[in-house]
C-alpha positions in Angstrom: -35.3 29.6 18.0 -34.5 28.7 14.6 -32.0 29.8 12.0 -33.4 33.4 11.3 -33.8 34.4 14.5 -38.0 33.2 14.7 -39.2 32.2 18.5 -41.4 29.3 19.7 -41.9 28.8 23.4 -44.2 25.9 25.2 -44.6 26.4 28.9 -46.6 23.7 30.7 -47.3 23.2 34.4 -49.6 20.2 35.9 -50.3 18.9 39.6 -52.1 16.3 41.2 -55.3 19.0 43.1 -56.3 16.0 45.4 -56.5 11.9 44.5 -57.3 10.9 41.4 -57.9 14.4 40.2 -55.0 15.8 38.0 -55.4 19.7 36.4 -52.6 20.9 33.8 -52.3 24.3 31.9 -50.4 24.8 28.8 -49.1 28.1 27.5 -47.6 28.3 23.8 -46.1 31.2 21.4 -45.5 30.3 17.7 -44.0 33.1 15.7 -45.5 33.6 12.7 -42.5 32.8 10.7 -40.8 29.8 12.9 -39.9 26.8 11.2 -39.8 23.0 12.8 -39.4 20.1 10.5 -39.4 17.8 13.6 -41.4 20.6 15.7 -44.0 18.6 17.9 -46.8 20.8 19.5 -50.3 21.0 20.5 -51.5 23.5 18.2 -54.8 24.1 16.1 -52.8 25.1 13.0 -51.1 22.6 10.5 -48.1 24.0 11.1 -45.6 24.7 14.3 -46.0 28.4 13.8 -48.6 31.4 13.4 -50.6 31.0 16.8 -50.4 31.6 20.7 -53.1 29.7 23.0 -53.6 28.5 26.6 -55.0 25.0 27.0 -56.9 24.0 30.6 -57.5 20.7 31.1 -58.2 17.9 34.2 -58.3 14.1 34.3 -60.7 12.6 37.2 -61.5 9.4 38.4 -64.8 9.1 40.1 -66.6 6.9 41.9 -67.9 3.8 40.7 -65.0 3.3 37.7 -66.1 6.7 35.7 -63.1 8.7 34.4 -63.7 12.2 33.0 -61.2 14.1 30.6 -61.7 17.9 30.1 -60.3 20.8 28.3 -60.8 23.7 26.8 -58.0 25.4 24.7 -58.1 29.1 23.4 -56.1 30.3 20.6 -55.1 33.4 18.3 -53.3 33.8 14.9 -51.4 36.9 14.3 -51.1 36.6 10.4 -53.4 35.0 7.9 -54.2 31.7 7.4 -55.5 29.0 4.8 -59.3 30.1 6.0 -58.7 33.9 7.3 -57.4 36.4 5.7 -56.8 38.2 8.8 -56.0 37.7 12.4 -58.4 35.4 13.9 -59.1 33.5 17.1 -60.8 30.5 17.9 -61.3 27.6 20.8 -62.0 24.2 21.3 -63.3 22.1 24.2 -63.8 18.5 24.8 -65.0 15.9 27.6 -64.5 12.3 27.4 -66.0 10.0 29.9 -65.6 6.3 30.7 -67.6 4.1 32.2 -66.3 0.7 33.4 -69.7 -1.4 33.4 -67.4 -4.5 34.9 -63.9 -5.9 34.1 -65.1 -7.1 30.8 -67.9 -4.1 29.5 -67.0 -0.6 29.3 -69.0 2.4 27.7 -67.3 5.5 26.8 -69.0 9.1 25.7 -66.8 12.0 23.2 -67.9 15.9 22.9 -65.5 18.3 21.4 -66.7 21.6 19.9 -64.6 24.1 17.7 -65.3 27.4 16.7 -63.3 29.6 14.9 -63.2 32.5 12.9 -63.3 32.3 9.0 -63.3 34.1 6.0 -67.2 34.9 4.8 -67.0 33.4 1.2 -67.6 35.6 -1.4 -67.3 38.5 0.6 -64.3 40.0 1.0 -63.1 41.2 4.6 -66.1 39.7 6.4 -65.5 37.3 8.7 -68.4 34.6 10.4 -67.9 32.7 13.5 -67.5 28.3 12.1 -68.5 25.5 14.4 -68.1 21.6 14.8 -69.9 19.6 17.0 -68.8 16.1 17.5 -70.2 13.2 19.2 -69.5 9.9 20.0 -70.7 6.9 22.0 -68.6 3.1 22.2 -69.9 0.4 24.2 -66.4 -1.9 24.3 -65.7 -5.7 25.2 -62.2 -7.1 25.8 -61.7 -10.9 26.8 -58.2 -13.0 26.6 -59.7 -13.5 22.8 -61.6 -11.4 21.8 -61.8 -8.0 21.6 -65.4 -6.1 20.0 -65.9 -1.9 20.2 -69.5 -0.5 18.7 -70.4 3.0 18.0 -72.2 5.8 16.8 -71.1 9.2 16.1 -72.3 12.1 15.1 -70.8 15.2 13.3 -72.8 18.9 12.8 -71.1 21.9 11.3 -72.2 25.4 11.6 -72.1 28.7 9.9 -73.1 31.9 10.6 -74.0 32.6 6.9 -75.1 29.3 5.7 -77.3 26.2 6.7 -75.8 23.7 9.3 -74.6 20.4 8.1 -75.1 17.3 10.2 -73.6 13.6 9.4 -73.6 10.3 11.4 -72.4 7.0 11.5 -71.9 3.5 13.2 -69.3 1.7 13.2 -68.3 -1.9 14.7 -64.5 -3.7 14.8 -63.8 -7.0 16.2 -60.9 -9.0 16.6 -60.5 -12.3 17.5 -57.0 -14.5 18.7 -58.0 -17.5 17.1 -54.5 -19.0 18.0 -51.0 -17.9 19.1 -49.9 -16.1 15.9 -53.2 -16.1 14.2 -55.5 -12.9 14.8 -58.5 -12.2 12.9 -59.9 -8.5 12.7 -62.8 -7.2 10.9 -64.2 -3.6 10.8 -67.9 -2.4 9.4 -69.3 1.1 9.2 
């Protein structure tokens, strides 16, 4: 509650379903006028306020060193906002699995898609459906020196009243403990 009377609630609940397989459920209300400076929340909006949404989500560890995180998070704003004129409603869902290859090798795979409603531009009242697709692959190496990640990603938006964009890139950082005190790190995209 702040200090005109404007309501935010977060309700979460989470259990261990059987070993190594942990589910959790989030529940949140942000008023459309609340106000948080230090206001620390889940939320698809920039701001602590405007939205309500349920997130599901699981972490499982499998056989064989694979560990899977999933969720999928629905949401709805009341008033306006930067791209809606309107109420509007959107979700987003993700997986990221890891794959130890041994204690040193590990590969990991990212998914998360996001669609939302938007404003149709130059068309007033008309709304489209807006995606992002977003993927991600890391093969990852950690000794007692040396520590080297390399990647590729992948990025596509999509409109229901325009062409789709796609963009990619890969990526490679490496640090090295040369000496107690002395690290050197490099990055390259």
């Amino acid at each position: 509650l702040d200090g005109d009377a404007h309501f935010a609630s977060v309700h979460s609940v989470g259990f261990e379903a059987a070993e190594g397989v942990s589910l959790v459920a989030r529940l949140r209300s942000l008023s459309e006028r609340f106000v948080s400076v230090w206001g620390d929340v889940l939320q698809d909006n920039g701001r602590v306020q405007n939205e309500h949404g349920l997130m599901l989500g699981t972490k499982m560890k499998l056989w064989g060193g694979v560990e899977v995180l999933a969720y999928v998070d629905g949401y709805l704003h009341p008033a306006p906002t930067y791209r809606a004129d309107k109420a509007s409603q959107g979700w987003v869902g993700g997986a990221n699995v890891r794959y130890a290859l041994s204690r040193k090798w590990s590969m990991r795979f990212r998914y998360k898609l996001k669609a939302e409603r938007q404003n149709v531009t130059g068309y007033d009242d008309l709304m489209e459906f807006a995606g992002t697709h977003r993927w991600g692959l890391q093969a990852h190496y950690e000794s007692k020196s040396v520590n080297a990640t390399m990647g590729a990603d992948a990025c596509m938006a999509t409109w229901q009243t325009r062409p789709n964009s796609l963009g990619w890139m890969l990526s490679a950082r490496v640090a090295w403990q040369v000496a107690e005190g002395l690290r050197l790190q490099g990055f390259a995209a």
